[in-house]
C-alpha positions as CSV (number, residue, x, y, z in Angstrom):
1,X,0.0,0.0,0.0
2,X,1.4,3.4,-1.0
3,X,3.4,4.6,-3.7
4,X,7.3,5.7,-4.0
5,X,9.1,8.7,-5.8
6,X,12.6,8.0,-6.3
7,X,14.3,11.5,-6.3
8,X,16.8,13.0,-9.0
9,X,19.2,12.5,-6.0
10,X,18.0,8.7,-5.8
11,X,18.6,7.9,-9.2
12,X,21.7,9.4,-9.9
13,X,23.0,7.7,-7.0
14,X,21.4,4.3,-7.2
15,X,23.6,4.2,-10.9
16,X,26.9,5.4,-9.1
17,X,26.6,3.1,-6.2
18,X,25.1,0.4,-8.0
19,X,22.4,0.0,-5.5
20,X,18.3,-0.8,-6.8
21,X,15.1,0.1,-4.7
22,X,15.1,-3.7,-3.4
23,X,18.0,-3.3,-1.3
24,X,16.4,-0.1,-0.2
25,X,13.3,-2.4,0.6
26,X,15.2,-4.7,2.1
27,X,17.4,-1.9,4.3
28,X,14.2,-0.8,5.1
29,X,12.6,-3.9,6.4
30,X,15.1,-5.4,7.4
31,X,17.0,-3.1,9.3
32,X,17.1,-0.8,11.7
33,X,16.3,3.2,12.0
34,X,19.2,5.0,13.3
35,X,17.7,8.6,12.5
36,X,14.2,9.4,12.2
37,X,11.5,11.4,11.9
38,X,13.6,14.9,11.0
39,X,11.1,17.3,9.7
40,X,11.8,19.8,7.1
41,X,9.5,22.8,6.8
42,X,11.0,23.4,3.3
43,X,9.7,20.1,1.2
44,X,7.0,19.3,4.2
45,X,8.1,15.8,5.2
46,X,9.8,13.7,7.5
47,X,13.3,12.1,6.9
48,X,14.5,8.6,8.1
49,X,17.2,6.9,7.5
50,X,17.6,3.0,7.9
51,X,20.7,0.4,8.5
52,X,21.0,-2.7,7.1
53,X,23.6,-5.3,5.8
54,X,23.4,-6.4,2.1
55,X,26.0,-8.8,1.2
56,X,27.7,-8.5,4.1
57,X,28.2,-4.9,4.3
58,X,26.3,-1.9,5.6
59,X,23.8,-0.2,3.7
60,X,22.0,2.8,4.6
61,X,18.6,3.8,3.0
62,X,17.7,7.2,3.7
63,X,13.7,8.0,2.6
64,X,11.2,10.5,3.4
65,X,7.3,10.6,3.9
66,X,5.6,13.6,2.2
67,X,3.6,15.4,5.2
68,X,1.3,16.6,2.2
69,X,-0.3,13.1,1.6
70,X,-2.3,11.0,3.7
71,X,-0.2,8.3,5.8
72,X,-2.6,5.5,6.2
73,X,-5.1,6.1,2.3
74,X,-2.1,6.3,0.3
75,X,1.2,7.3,1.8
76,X,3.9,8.6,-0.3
77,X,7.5,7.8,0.4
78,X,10.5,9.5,-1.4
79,X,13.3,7.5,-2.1
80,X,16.4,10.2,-1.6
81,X,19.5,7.8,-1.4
82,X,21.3,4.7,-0.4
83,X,24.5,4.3,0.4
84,X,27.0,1.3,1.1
85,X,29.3,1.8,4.4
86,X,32.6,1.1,2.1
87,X,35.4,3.9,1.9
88,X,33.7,4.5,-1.8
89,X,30.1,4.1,-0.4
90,X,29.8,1.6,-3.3
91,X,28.2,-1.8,-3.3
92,X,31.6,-4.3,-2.9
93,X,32.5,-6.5,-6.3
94,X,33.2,-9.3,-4.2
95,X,30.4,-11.4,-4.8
């Protein structure tokens, strides 16, 4: 239920990092929020970011719900960026 918007952000840096919205479902789900809730006035929503561990490494999915949009109807989630915890904060080629 819901829909997702990935950001210009998002995909820019899902090609650089070579990461897909499923790890950031899985990050999501999976793993744990380690910084939530942060609203900004500017684009009216609240910011999380989540912790998980892809492949063996870290992986941090940082998304935010639109305050404009109904939560519990039809939610709206904005994908803004995903990171690996490598030095390059690219997914490892070692698997």
């Amino acid at each position: 239920m819901g829909r997702y918007h990935p950001s210009k952000h998002f995909r820019d840096q899902m090609a650089d990092r070579d990461f897909d919205v499923f790890d950031m479902e899985y990050a999501i789900r999976n793993g744990s929020c380690i910084e939530g809730g942060l609203y900004c006035e500017e684009l009216r929503n609240f910011k999380y970011t989540f912790r998980g561990n892809i492949e063996g490494t870290g992986f941090d999915a940082v998304f935010a719900l639109s305050a404009d949009q109904d939560f519990i109807q039809s939610p709206l989630m904005v994908l803004i960026t995903g990171c690996f915890k490598t030095a390059s904060g690219r997914r490892s080629k070692s698997y």
